[in-house]
N, C-alpha and C positions, 0 to 999 in steps of 0.2 A: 532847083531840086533840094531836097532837105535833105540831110544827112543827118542820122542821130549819133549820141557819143555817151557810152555808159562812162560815168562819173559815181558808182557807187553799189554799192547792194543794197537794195531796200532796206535790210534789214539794219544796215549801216546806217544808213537816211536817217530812217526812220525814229532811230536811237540817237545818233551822237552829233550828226552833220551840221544839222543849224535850230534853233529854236523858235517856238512861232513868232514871227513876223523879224523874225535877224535876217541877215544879208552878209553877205562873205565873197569874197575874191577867188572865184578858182581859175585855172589854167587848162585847158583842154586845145593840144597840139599848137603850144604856143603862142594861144592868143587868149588873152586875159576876157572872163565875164565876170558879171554879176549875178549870182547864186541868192533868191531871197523864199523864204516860205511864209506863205499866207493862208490859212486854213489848213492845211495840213497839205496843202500841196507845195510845191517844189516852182520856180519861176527862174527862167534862164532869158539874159538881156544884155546888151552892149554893158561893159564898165565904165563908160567915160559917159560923166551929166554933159548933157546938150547943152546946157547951161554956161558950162566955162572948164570944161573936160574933167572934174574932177573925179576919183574913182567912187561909183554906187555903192561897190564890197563895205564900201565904212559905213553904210547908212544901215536903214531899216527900215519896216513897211509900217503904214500909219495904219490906223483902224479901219480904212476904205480898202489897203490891199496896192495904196501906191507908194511905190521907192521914194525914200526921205534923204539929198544928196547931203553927203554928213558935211560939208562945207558950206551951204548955202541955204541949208533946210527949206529944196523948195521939192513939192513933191509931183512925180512924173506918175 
């Protein structure tokens, strides 16, 4: 089952939260994601790269729309 979890007002978003193609660390009910926008959308995803755990929130999205893990620059 999905549960959704408001993390902002749009208009918040929209404005201040992350810039195209950034990625950030947010915290919702104490478990850490990864927060990235690509196109003007919004993209929620585990924190930890599969790679060797490091956190996504430091990365960013490349030109394709895939997470760049800021440690290893390899992209998911």
């Amino acid at each position: 089952m999905i549960e959704w979890k408001k993390i902002a007002e749009r208009e918040e978003a929209e404005n201040t939260l992350l810039k195209e193609k950034d990625a950030m660390t947010i915290r919702v009910d104490d478990v850490r994601y990864c927060l990235a926008r690509f196109s003007g959308k919004y993209y929620a995803m585990q924190n930890n790269c599969p790679h060797a755990g490091a956190a996504l929130g430091g990365g960013w999205c490349d030109n394709n729309g895939n997470i760049v893990c800021p440690v290893h620059r390899i992209a998911f």
